[in-house]
C-alpha positions in Angstrom: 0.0 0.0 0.0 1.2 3.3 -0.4 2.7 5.2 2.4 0.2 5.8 5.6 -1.4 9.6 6.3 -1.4 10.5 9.8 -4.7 11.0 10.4 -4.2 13.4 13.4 -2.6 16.7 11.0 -3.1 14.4 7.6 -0.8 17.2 6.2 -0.5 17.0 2.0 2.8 18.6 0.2 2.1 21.0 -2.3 1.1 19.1 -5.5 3.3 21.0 -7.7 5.9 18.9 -5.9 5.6 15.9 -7.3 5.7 15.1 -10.8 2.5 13.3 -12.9 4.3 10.2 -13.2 4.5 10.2 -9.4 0.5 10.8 -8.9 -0.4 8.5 -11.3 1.6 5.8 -9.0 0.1 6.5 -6.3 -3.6 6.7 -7.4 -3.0 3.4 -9.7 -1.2 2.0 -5.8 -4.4 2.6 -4.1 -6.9 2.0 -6.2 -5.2 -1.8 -6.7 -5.0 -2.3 -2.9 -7.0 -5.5 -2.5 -6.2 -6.2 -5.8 -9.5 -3.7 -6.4 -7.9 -2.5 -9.8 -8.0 -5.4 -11.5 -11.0 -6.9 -10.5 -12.7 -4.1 -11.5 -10.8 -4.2 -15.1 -11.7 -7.4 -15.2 -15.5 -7.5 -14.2 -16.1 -4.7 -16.8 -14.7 -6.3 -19.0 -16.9 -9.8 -18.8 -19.8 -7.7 -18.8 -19.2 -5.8 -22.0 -18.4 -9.1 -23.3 -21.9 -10.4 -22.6 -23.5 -7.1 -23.5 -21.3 -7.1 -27.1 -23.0 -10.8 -27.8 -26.4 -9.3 -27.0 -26.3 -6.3 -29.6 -24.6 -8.3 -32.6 -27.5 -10.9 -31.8 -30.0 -7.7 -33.1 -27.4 -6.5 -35.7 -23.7 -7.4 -36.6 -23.7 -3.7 -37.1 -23.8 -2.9 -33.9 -20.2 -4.6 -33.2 -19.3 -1.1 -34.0 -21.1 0.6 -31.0 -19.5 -2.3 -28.7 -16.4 -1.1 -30.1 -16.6 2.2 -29.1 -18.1 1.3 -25.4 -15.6 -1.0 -24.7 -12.2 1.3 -25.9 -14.3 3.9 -24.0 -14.9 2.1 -20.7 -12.1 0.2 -20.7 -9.5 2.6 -22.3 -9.0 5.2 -19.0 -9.9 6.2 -16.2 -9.0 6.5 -12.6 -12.1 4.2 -11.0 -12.4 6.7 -7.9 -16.3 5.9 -8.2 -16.0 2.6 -7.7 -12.8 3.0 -5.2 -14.9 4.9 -2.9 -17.6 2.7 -2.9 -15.8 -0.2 -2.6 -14.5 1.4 0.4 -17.6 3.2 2.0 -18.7 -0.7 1.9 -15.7 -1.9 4.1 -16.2 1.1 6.2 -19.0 -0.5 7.8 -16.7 -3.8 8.2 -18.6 -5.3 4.9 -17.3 -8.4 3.8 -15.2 -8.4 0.3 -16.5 -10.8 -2.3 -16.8 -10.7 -6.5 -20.4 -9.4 -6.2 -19.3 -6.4 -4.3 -16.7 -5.5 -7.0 -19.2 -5.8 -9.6 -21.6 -3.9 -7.9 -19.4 -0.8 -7.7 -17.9 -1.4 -11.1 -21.3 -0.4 -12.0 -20.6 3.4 -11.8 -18.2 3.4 -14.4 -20.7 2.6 -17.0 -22.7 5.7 -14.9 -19.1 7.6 -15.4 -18.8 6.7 -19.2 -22.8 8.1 -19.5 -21.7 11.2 -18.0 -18.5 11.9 -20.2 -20.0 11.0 -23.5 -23.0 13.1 -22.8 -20.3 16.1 -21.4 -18.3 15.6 -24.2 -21.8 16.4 -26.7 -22.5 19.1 -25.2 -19.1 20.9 -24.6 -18.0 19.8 -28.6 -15.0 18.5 -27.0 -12.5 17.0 -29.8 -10.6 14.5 -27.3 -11.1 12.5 -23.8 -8.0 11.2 -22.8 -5.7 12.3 -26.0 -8.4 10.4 -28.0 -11.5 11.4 -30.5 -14.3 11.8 -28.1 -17.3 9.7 -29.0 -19.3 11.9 -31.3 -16.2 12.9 -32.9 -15.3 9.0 -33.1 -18.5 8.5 -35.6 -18.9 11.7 -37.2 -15.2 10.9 -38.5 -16.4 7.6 -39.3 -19.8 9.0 -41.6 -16.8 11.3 -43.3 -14.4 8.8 -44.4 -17.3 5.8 -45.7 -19.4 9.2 -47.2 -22.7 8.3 -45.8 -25.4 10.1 -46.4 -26.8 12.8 -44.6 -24.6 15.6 -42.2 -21.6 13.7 -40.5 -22.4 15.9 -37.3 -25.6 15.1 -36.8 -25.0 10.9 -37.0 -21.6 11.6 -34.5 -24.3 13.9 -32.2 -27.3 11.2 -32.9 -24.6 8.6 -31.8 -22.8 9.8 -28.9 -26.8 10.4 -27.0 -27.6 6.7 -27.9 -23.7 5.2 -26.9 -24.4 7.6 -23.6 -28.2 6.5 -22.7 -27.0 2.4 -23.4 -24.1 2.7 -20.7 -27.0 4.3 -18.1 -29.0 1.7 -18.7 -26.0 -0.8 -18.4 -25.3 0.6 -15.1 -28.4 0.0 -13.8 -28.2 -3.5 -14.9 -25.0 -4.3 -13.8 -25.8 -3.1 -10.5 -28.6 -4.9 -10.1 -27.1 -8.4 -11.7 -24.1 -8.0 -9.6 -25.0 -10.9 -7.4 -25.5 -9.1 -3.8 -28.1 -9.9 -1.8 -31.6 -8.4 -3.0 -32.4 -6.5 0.5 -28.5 -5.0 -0.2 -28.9 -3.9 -3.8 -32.7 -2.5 -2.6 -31.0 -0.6 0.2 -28.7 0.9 -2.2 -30.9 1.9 -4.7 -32.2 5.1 -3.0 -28.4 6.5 -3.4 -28.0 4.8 -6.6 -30.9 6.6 -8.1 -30.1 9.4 -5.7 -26.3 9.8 -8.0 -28.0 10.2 -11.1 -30.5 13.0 -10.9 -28.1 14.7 -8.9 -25.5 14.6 -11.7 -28.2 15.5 -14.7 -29.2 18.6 -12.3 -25.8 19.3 -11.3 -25.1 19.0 -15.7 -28.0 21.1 -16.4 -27.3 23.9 -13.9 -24.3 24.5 -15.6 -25.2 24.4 -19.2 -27.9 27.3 -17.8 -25.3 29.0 -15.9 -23.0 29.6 -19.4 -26.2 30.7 -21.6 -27.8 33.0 -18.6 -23.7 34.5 -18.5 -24.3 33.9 -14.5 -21.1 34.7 -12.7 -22.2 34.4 -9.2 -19.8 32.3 -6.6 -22.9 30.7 -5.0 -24.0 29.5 -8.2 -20.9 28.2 -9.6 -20.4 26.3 -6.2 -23.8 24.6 -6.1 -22.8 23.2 -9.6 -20.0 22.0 -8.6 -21.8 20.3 -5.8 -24.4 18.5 -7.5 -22.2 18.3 -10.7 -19.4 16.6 -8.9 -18.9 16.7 -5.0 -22.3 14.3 -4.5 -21.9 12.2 -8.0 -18.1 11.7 -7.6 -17.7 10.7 -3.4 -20.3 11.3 -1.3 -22.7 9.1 -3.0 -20.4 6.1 -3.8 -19.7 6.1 -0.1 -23.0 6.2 1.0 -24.1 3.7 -1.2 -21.1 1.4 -0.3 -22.6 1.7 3.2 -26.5 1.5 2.4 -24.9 -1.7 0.2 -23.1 -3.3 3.9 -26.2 -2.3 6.0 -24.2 0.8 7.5 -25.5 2.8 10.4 -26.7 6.5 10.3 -23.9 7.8 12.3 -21.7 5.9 9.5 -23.8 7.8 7.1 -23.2 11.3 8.7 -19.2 10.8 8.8 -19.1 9.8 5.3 -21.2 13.0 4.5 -19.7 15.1 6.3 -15.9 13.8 4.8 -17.5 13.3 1.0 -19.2 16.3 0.3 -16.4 18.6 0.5 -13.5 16.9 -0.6 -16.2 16.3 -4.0 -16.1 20.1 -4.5 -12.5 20.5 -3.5 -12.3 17.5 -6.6 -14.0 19.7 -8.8 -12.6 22.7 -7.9 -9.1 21.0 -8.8 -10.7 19.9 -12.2 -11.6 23.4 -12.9 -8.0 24.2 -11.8 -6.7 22.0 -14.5 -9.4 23.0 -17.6 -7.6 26.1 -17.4 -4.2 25.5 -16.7 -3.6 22.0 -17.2 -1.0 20.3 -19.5 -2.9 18.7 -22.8 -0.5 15.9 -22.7 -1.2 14.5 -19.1 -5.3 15.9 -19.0 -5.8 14.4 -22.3 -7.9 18.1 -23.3 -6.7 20.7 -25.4 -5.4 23.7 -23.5 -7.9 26.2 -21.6 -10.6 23.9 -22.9 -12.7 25.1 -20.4 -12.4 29.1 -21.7 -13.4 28.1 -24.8 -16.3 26.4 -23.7 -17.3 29.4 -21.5 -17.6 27.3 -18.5 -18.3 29.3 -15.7 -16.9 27.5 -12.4 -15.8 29.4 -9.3 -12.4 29.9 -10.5 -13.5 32.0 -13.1 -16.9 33.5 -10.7 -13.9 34.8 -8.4 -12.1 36.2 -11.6 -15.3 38.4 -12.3 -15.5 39.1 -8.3 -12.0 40.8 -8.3 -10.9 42.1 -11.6 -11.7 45.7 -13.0 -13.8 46.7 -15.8 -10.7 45.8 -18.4 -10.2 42.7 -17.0 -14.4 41.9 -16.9 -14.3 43.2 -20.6 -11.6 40.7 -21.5 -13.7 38.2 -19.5 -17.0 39.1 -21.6 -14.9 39.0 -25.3 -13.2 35.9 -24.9 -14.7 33.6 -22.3 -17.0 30.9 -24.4 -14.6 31.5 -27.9 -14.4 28.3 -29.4 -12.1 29.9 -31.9 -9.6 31.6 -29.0 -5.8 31.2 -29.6 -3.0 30.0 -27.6 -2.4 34.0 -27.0 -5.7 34.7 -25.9 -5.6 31.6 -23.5 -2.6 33.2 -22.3 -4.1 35.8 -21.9 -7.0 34.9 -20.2 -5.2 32.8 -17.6 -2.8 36.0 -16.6 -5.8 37.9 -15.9 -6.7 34.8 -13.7 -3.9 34.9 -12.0 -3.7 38.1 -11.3 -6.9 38.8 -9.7 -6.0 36.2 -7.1 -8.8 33.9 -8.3 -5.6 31.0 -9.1 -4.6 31.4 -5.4 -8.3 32.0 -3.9 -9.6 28.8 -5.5 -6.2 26.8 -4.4 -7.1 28.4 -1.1 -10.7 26.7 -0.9 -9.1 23.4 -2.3 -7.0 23.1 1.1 -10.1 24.1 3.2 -12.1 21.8 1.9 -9.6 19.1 2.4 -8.9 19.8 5.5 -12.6 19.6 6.6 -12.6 16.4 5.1 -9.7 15.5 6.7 -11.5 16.5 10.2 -14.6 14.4 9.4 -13.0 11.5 8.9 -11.2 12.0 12.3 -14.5 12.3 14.1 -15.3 9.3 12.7 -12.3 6.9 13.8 -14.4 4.1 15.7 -17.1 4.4 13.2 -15.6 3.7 10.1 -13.1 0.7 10.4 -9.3 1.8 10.4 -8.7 0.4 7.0 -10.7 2.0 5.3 -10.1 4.8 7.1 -6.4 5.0 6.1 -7.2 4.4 2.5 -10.3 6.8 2.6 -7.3 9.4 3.5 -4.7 8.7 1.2 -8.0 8.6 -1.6 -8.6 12.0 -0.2 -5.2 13.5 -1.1 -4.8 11.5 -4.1 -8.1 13.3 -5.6 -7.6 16.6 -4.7 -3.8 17.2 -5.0 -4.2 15.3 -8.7 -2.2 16.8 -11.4 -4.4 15.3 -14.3 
């Protein structure tokens, strides 16, 4: 396992310190403890197998769509839905079998719903250095010179590829093997996860078209977008899924909610000043997109009338230059939304950090120690 956080200061060095290669060690380290890595790889994988046999039964066309699922799925990713569930479970001293593993591999399906969809709807060219799904088969209706506008069958495609790994989640969850009165507890978090993340998705589609630069909206996005969808729900359904107590419940609330905005907040971090060779995105991705997050919310709160004019002109560009980036992220900078944002990142960890102290007793000291080295891992990411 990697190396043990004191859970009494649970101090993190700055994450500039350590290089990618180095992070991605140590997430890959602690996401394989109890082997959890590769059980999840590998109960994906047999259900995409059976799922591949099922569509080619209707069509041999459709290998093509199994393809793309399974390079998707099974291409990337750093399984911290499934990690955390896995371990919210063990938190309430549940018992580690294959139909536990399955259960929270579910949520990758949920995760590749979410990212194809995201990816539609942002016009992303990439995820993970590779054509994004609608690019994937409107590239594919260019080079065979189907009929009909190459955009619409990638757009028409990526919803479909998107709504079929929902519904796989659901059914993989549900087939995992558990125990009916488990999987039924569950299900109120399980269903809980996914309106939260289509409200969390909306809210910030209507918060780029509305231009709404407000700090307390771009935080409740991030909330329902991410801090509830990407930890705080895993966990509690881990716990629903082991027959966990209430007071359980409460500690992994309290520890889950804000280290999933501090999460987000470091993705939104990264969409503007991360490297396109470890992210996998082009460069300021997220100014072109016009996303409004609570880095840039702060941005608006502290710059000038220049600066808000150079905010207004270029934010939501899809045509903006490497200069204008530049640009953009100097004026980000120099506001003090870079360092007020980092600011809240260590806050937020910290409080985390402090829940899950409160809870020694209550969640078993395994998991605990992971649940804290997950914690720094997520938040002090460089990709």
């Amino acid at each position: 396992m990697a190396q043990t956080v004191n859970l009494v200061t649970m101090r993190r060095p700055n994450r500039w310190d350590r290089g990618v290669a180095a992070y991605r060690r140590r997430v890959g380290s602690l996401i394989e403890y109890a082997q959890l890595g590769s059980r999840l790889e590998s109960a994906l994988a047999t259900f995409l197998r059976q799922q591949r046999h099922r569509l080619v039964e209707i069509d041999g066309e459709l290998h093509e769509v199994a393809d793309a699922i399974e390079a998707f799925v099974l291409g990337g990713g750093k399984r911290i839905r499934p990690a955390f569930a896995y371990w919210g479970f063990r938190g309430a001293d549940g018992k580690d079998d294959d139909s536990l593993v399955k259960a929270v591999a579910s949520l990758e399906l949920l995760q590749a719903s979410a990212l194809i969809h995201d990816d539609l709807m942002d016009d992303s060219d990439t995820r993970r250095g590779e054509p994004s799904i609608h690019r994937k088969f409107e590239s594919k209706h260019q080079e065979i010179g189907w009929a009909g506008d190459s955009h619409q069958f990638g757009s028409c495609s990526a919803i479909l590829l998107g709504d079929l790994c929902m519904t796989w989640s659901d059914e993989m969850f549900t087939s995992a093997g558990m125990h009916p009165e488990s999987i039924q507890a569950a299900r109120e978090d399980f269903d809980a996860m996914r309106t939260e993340v289509c409200a969390g998705q909306y809210l910030d589609v209507l918060n780029q078209v509305k231009r709404d630069i407000s700090v307390e909206r771009a935080l409740k996005v991030a909330q329902y977008k991410s801090a509830k969808y990407t930890i705080e729900r895993p966990l509690l359904m881990g716990a629903a899924l082991a027959g966990g107590s209430q007071k359980l419940r409460e500690v992994y609330s309290g520890y889950g909610l804000p280290l999933g905005e501090a999460f987000q907040l470091r993705d939104d971090v990264l969409g503007v000043y991360g490297d396109p060779k470890q992210t996998g995105k082009p460069a300021g991705d997220d100014l072109r997109e016009g996303k409004h997050t609570y880095l840039i919310a702060c941005a608006y709160r502290s710059c000038d009338s220049s600066g808000r004019k150079l905010l207004d002109d270029n934010l939501g560009n899809a045509e903006l230059d490497d200069e204008g980036i530049a640009a953009l992220r100097t004026l980000i900078s120099d506001t003090g939304a870079l360092a007020t944002t980092e600011q809240r990142i260590d806050r937020l960890a910290d409080e985390a950090a402090a829940a899950l102290r409160q809870g020694q007793g209550i969640v078993s000291s395994e998991a605990s120690t992971v649940l804290a080295e997950l914690a720094d891992a997520a938040v002090r990411r460089a990709v």
